[in-house]
N, CA, C and O atoms as a Tripos MOL2 file, in Angstrom:
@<TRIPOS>MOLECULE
protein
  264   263    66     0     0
PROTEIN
NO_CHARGES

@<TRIPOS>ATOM
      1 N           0.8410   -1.1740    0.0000 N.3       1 UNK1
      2 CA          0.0000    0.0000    0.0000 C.3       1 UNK1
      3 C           0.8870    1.2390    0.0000 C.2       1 UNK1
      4 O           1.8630    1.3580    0.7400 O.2       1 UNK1
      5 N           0.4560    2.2110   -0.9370 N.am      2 UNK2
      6 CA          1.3170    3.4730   -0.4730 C.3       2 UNK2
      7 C           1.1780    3.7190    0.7390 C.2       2 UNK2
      8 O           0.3920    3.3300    1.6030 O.2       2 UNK2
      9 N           2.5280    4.8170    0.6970 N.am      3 UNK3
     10 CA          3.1250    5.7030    1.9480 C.3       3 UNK3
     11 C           1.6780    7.2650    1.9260 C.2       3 UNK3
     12 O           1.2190    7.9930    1.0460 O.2       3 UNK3
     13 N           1.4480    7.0940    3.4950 N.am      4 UNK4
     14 CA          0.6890    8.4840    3.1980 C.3       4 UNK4
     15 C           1.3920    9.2030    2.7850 C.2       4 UNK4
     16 O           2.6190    9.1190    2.8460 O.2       4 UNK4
     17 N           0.5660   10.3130    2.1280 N.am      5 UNK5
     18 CA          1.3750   12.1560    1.6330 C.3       5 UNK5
     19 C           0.9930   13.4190    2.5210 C.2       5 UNK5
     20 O          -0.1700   13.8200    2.5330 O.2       5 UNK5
     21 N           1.8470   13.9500    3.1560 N.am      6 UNK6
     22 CA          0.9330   15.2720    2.6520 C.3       6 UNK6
     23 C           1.3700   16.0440    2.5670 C.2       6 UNK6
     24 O           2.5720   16.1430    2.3190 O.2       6 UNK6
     25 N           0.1110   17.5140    2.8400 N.am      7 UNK7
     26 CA          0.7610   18.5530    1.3430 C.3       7 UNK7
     27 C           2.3160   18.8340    1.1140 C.2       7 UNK7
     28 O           2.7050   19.0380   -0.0360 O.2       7 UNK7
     29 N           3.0080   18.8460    1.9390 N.am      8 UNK8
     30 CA          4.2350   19.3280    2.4060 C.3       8 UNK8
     31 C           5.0700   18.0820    0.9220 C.2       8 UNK8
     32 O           6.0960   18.1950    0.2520 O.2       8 UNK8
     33 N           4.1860   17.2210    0.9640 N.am      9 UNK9
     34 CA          4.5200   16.0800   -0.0350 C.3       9 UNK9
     35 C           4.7430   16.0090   -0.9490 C.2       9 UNK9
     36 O           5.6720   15.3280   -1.3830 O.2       9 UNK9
     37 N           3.6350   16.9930   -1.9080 N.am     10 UNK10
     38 CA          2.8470   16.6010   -2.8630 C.3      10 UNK10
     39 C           3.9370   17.4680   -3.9110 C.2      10 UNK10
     40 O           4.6170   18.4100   -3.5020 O.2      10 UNK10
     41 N           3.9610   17.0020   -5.2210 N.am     11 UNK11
     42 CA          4.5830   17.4850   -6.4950 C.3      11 UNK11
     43 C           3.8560   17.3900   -7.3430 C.2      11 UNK11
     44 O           2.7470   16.8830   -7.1800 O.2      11 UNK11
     45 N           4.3050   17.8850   -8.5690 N.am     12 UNK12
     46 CA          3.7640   17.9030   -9.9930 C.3      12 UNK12
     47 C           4.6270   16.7340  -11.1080 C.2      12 UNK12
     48 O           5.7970   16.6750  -11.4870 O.2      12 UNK12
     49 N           3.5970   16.0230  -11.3390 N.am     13 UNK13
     50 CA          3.7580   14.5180  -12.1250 C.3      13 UNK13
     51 C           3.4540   14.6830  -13.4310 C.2      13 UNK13
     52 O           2.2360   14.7820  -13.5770 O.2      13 UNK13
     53 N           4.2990   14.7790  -14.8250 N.am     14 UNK14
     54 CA          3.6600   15.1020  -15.8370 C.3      14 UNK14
     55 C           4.0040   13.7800  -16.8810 C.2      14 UNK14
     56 O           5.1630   13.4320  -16.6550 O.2      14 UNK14
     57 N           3.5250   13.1320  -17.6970 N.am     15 UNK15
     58 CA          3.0200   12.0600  -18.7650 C.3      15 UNK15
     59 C           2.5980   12.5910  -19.4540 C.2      15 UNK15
     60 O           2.1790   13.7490  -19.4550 O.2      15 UNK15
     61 N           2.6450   11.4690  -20.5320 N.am     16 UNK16
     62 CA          1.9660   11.6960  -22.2150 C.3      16 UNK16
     63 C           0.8150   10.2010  -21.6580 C.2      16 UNK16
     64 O           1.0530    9.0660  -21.2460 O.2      16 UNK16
     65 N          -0.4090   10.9630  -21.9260 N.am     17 UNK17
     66 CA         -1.1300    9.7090  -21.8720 C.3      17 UNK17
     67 C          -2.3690    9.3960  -23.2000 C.2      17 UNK17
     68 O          -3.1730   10.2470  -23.5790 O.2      17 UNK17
     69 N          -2.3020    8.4520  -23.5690 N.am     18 UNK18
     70 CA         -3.1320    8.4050  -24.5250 C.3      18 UNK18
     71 C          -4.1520    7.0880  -24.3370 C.2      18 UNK18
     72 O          -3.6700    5.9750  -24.1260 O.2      18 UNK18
     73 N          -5.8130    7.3290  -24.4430 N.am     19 UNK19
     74 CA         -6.8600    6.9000  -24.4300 C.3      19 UNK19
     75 C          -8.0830    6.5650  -25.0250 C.2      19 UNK19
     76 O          -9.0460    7.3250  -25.1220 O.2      19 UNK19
     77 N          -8.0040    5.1120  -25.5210 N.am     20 UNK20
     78 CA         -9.0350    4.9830  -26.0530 C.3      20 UNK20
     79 C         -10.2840    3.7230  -25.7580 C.2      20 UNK20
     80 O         -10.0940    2.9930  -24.7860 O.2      20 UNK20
     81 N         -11.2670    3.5490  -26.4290 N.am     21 UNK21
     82 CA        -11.8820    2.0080  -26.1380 C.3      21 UNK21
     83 C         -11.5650    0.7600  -26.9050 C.2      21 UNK21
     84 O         -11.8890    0.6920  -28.0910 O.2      21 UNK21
     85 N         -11.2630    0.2720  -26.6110 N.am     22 UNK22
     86 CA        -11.2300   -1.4270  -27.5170 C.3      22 UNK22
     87 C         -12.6790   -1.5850  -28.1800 C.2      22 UNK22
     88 O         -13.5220   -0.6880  -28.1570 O.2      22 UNK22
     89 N         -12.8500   -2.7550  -28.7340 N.am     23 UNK23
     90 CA        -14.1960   -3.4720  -29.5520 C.3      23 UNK23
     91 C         -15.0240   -3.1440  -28.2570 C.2      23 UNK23
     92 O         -15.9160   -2.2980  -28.3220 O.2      23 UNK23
     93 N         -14.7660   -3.7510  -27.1680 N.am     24 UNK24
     94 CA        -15.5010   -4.1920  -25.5440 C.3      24 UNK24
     95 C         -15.7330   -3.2960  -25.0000 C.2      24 UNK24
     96 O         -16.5900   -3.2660  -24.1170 O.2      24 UNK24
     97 N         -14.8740   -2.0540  -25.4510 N.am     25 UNK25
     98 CA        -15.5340   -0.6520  -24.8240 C.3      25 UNK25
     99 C         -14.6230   -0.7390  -23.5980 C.2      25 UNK25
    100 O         -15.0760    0.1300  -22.8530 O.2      25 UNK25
    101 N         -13.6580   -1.2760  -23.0280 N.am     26 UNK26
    102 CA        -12.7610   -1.4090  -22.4270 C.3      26 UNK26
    103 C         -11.4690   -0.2970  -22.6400 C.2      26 UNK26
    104 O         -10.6260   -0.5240  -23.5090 O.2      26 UNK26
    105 N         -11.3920    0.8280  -21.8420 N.am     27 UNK27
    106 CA        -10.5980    1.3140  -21.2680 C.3      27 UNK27
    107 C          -9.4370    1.0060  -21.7270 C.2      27 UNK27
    108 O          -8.9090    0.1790  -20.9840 O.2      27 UNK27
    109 N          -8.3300    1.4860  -23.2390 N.am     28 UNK28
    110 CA         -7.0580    0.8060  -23.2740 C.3      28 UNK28
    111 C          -6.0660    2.4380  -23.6790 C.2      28 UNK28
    112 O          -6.6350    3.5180  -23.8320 O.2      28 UNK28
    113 N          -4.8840    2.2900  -23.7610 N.am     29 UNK29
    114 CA         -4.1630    3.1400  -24.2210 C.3      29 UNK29
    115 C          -2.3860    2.4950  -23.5340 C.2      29 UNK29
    116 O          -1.8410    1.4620  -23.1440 O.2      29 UNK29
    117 N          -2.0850    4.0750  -23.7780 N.am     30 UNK30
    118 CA         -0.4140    4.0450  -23.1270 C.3      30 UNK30
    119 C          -0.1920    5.2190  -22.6590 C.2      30 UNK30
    120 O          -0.6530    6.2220  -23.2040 O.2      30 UNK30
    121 N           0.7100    5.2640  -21.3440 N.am     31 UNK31
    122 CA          1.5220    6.0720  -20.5350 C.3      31 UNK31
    123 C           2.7850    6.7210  -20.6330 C.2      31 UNK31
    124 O           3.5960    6.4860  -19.7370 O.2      31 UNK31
    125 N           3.0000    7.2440  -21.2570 N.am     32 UNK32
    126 CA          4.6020    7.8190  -21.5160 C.3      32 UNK32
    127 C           4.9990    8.7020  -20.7170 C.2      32 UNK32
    128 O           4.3940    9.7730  -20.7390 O.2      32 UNK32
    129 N           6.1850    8.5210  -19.7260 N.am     33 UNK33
    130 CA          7.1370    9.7110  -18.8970 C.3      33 UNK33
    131 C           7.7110   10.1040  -20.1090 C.2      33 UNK33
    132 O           7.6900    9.7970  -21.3010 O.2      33 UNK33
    133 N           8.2940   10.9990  -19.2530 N.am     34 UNK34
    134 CA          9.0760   11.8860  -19.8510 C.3      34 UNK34
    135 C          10.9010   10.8790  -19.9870 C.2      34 UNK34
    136 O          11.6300   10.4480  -19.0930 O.2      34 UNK34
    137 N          11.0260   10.8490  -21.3790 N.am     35 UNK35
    138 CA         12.5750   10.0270  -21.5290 C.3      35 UNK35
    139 C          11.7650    8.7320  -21.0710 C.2      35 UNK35
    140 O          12.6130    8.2400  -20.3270 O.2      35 UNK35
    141 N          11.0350    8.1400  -21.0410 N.am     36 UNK36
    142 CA         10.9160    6.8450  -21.1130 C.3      36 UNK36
    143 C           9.8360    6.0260  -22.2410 C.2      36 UNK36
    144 O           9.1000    6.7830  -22.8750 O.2      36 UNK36
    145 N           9.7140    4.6060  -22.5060 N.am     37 UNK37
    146 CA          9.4570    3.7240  -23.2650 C.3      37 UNK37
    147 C           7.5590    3.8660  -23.0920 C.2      37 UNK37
    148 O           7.1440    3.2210  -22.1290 O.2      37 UNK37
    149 N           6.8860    4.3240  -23.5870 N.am     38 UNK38
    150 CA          5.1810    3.9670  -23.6750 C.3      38 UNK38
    151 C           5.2330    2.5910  -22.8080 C.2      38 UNK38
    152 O           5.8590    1.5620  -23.0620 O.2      38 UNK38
    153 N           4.2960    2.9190  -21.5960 N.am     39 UNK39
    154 CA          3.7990    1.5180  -21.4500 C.3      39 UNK39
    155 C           2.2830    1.4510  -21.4730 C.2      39 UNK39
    156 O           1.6480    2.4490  -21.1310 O.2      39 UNK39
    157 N           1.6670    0.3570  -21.8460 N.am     40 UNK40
    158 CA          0.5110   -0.1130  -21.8660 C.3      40 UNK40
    159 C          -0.2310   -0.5780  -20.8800 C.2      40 UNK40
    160 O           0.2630   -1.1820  -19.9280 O.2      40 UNK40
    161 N          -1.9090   -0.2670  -21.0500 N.am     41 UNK41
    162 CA         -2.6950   -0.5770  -19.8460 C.3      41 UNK41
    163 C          -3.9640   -0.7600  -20.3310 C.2      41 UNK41
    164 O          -4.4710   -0.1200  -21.2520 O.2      41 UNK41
    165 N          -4.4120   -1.5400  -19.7730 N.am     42 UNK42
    166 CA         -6.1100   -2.3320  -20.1550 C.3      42 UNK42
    167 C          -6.7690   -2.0510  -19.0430 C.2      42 UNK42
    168 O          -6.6290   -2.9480  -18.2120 O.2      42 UNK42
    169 N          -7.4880   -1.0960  -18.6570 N.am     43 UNK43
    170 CA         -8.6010   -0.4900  -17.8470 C.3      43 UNK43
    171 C          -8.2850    0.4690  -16.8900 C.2      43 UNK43
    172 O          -7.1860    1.0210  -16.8400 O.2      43 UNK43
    173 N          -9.0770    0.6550  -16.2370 N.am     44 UNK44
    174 CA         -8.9440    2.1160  -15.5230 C.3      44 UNK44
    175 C          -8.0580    1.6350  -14.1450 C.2      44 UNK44
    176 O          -7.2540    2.4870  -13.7680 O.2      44 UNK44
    177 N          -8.0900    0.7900  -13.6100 N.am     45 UNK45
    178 CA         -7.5540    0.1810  -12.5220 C.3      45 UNK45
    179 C          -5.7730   -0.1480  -12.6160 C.2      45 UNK45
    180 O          -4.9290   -0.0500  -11.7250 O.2      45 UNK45
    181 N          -5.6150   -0.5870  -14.1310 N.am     46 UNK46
    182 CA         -4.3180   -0.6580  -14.5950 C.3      46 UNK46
    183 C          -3.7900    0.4830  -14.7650 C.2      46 UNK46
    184 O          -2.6600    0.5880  -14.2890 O.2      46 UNK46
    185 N          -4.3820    1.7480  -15.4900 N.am     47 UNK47
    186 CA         -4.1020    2.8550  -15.4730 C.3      47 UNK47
    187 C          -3.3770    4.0070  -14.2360 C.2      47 UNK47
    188 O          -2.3450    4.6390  -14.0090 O.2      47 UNK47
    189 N          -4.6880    3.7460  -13.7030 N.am     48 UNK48
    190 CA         -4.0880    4.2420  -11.7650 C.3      48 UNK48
    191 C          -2.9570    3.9120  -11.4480 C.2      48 UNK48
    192 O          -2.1260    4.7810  -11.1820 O.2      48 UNK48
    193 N          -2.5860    2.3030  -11.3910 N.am     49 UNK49
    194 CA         -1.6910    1.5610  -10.9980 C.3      49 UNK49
    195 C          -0.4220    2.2730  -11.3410 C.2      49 UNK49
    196 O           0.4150    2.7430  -10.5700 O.2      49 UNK49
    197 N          -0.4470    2.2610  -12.8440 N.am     50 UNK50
    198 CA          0.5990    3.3030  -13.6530 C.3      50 UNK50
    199 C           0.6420    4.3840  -13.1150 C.2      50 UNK50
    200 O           1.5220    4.2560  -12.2640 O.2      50 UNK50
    201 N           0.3080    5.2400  -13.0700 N.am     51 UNK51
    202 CA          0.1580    6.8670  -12.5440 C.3      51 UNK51
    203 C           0.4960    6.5620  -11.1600 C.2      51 UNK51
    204 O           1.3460    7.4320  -10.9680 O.2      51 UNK51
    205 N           0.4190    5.9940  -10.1970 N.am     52 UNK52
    206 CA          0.7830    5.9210   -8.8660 C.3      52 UNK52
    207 C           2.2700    5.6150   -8.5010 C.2      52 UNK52
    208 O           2.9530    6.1210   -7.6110 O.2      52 UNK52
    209 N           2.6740    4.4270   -9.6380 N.am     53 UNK53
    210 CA          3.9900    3.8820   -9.5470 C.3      53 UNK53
    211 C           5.0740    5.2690   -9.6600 C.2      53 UNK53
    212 O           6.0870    5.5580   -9.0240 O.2      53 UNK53
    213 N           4.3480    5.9480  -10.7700 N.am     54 UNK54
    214 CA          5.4770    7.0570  -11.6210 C.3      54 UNK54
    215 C           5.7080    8.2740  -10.6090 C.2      54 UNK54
    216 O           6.6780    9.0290  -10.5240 O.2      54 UNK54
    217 N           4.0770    8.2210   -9.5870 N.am     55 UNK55
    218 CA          3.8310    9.3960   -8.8850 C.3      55 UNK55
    219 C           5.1820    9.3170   -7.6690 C.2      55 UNK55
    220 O           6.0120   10.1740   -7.3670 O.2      55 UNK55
    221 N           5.0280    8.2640   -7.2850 N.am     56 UNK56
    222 CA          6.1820    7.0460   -6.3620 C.3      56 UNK56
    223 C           7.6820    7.2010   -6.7580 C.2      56 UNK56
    224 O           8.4940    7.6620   -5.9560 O.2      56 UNK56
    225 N           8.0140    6.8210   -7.9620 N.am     57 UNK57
    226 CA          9.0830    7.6670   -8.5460 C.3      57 UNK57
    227 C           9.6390    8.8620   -8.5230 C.2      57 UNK57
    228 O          10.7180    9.1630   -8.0130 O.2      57 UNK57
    229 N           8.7940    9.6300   -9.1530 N.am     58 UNK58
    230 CA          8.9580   10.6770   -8.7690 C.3      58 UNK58
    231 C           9.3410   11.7140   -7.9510 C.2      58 UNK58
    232 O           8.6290   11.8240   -6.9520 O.2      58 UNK58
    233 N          10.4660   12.7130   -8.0800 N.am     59 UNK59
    234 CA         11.3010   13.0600   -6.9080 C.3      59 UNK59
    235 C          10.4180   14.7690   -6.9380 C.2      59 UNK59
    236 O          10.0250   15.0030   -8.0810 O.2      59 UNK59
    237 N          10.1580   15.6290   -6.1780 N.am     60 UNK60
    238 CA          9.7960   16.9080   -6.2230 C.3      60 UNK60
    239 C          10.7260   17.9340   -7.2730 C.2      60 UNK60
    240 O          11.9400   17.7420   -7.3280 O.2      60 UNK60
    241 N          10.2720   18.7170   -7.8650 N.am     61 UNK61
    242 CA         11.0420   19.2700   -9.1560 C.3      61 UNK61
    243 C          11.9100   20.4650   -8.1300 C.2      61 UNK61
    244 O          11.5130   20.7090   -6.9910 O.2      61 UNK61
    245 N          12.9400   21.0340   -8.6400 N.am     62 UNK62
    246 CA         13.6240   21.9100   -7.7480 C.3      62 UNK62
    247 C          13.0220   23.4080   -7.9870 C.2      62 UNK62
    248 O          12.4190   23.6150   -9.0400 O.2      62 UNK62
    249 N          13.1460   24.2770   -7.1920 N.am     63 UNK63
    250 CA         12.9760   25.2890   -6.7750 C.3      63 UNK63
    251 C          10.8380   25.3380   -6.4420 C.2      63 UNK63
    252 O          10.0660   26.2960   -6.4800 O.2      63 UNK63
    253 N          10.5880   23.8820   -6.1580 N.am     64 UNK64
    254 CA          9.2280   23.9440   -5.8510 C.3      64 UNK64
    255 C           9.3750   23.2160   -3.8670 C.2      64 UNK64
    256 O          10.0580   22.2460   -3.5370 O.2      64 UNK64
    257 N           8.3410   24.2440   -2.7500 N.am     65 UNK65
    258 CA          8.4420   24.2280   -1.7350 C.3      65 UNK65
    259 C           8.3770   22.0710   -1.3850 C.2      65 UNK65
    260 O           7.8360   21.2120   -2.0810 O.2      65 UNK65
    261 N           8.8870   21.9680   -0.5390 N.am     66 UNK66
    262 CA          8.7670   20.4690   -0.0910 C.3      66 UNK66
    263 C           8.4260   20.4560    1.4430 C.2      66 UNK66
    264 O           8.2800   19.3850    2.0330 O.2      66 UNK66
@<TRIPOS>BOND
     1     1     2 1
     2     2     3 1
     3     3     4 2
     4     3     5 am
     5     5     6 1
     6     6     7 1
     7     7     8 2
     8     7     9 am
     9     9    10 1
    10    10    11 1
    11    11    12 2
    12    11    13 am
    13    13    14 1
    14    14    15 1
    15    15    16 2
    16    15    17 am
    17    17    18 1
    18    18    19 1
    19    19    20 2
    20    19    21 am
    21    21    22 1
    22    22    23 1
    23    23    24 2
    24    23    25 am
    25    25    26 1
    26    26    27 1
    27    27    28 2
    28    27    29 am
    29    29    30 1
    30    30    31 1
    31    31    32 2
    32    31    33 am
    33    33    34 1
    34    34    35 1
    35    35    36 2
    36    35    37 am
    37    37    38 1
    38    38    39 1
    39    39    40 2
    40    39    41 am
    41    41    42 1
    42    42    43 1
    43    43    44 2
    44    43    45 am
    45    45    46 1
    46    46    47 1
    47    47    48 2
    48    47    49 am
    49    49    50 1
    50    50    51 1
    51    51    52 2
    52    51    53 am
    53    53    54 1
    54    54    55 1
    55    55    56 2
    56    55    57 am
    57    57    58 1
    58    58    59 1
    59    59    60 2
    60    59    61 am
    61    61    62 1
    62    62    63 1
    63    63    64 2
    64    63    65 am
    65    65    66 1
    66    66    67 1
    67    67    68 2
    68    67    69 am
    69    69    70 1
    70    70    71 1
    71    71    72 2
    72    71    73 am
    73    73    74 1
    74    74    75 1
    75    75    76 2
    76    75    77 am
    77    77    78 1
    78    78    79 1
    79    79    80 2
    80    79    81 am
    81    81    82 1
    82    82    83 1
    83    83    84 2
    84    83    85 am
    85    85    86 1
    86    86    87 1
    87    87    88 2
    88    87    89 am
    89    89    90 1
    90    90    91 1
    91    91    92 2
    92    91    93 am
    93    93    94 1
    94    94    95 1
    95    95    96 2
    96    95    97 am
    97    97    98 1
    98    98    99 1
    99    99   100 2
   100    99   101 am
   101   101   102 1
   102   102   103 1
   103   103   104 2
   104   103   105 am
   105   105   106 1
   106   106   107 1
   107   107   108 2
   108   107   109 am
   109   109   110 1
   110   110   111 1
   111   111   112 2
   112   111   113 am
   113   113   114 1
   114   114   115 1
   115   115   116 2
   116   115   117 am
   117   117   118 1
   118   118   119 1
   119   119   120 2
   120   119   121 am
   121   121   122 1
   122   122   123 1
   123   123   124 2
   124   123   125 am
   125   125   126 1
   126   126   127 1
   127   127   128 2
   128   127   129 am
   129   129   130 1
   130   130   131 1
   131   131   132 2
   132   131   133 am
   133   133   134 1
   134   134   135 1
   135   135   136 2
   136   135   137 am
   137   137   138 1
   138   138   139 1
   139   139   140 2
   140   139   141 am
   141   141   142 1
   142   142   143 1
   143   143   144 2
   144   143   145 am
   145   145   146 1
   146   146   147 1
   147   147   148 2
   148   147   149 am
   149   149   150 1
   150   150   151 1
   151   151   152 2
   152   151   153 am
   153   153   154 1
   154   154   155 1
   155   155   156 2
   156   155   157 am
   157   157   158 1
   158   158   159 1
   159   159   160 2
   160   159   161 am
   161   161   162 1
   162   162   163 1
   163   163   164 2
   164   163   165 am
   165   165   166 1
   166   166   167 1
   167   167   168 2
   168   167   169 am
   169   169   170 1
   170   170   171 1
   171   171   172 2
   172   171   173 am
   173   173   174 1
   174   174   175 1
   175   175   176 2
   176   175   177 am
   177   177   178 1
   178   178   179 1
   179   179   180 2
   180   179   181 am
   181   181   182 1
   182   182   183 1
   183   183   184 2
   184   183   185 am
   185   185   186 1
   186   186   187 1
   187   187   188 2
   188   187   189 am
   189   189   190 1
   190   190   191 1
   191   191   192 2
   192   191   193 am
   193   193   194 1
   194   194   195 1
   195   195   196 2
   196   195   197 am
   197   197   198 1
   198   198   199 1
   199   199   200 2
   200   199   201 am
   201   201   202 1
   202   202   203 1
   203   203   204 2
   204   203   205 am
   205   205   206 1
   206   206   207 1
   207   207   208 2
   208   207   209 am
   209   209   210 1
   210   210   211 1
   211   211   212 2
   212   211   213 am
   213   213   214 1
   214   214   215 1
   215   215   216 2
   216   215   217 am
   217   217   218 1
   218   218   219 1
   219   219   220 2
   220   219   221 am
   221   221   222 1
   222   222   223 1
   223   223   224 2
   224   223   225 am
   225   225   226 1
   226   226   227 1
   227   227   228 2
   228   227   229 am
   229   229   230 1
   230   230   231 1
   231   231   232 2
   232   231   233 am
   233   233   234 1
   234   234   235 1
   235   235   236 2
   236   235   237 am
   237   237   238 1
   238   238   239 1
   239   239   240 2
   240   239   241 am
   241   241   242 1
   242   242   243 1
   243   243   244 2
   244   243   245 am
   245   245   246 1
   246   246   247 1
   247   247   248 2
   248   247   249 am
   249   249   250 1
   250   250   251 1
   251   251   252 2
   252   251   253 am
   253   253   254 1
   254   254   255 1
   255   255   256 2
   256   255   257 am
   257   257   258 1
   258   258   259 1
   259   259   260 2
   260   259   261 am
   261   261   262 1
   262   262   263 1
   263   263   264 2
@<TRIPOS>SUBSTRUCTURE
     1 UNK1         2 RESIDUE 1 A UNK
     2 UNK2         6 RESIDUE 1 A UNK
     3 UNK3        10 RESIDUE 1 A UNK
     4 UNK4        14 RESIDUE 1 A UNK
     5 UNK5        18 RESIDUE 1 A UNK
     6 UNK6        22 RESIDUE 1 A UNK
     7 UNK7        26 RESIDUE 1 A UNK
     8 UNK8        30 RESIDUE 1 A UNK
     9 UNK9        34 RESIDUE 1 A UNK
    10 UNK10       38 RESIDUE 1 A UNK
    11 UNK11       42 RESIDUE 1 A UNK
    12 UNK12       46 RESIDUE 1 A UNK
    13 UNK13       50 RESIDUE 1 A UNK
    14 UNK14       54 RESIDUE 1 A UNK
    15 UNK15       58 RESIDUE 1 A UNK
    16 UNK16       62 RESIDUE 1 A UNK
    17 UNK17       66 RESIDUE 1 A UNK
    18 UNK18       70 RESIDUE 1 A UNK
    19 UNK19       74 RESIDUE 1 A UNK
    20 UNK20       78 RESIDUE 1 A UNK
    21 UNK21       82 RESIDUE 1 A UNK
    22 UNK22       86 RESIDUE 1 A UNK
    23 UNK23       90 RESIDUE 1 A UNK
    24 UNK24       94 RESIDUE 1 A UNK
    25 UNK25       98 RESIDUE 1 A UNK
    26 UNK26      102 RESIDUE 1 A UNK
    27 UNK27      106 RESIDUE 1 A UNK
    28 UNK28      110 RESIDUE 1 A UNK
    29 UNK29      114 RESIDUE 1 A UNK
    30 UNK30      118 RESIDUE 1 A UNK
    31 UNK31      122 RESIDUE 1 A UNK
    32 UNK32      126 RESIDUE 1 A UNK
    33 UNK33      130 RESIDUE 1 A UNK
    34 UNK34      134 RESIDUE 1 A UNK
    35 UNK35      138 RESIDUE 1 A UNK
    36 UNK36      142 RESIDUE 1 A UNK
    37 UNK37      146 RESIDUE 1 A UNK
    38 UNK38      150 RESIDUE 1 A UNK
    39 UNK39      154 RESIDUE 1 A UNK
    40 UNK40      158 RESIDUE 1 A UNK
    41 UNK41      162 RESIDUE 1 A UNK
    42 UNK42      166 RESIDUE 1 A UNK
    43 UNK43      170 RESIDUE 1 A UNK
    44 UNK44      174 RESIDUE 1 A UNK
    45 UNK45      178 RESIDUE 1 A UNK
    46 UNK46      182 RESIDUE 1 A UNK
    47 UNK47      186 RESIDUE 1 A UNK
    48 UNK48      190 RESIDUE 1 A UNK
    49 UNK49      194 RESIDUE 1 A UNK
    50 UNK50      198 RESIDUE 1 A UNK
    51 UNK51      202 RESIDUE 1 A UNK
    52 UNK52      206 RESIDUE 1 A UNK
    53 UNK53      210 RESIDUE 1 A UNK
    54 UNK54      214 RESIDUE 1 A UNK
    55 UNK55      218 RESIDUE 1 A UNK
    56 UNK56      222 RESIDUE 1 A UNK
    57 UNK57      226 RESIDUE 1 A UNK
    58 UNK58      230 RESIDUE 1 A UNK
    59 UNK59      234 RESIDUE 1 A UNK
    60 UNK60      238 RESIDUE 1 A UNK
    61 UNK61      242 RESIDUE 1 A UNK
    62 UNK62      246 RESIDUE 1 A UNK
    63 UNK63      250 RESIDUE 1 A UNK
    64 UNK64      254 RESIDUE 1 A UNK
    65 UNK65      258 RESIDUE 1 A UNK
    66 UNK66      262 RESIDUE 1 A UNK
């Protein structure tokens, strides 16, 4: 489970994300950081997953308060 945040925490997370439906109407696309490889995701739950990991990664940008 994530680590709580707070505000003192929180940063700015930016991606290339792209979204569309399959045949099934199913939730698909890809996630791109910045300098890294598109990855892929099949529903909204996989999606999150993605965005949380990167958020997790993610170090606070400099000259923003921490």
């Amino acid at each position: 489970m994530r680590a709580d945040r707070t505000a003192a925490q929180s940063h700015t997370v930016r991606v290339l994300l792209d979204i569309r439906r399959d045949g099934d109407g199913r939730v698909i696309g890809e996630v791109t950081r910045r300098g890294g490889a598109p990855m892929r995701f099949s529903g909204w739950l996989e999606l999150l997953h993605l965005l949380e990991d990167h958020a997790d990664e993610t170090t606070p940008q400099e000259g923003m308060e921490t």
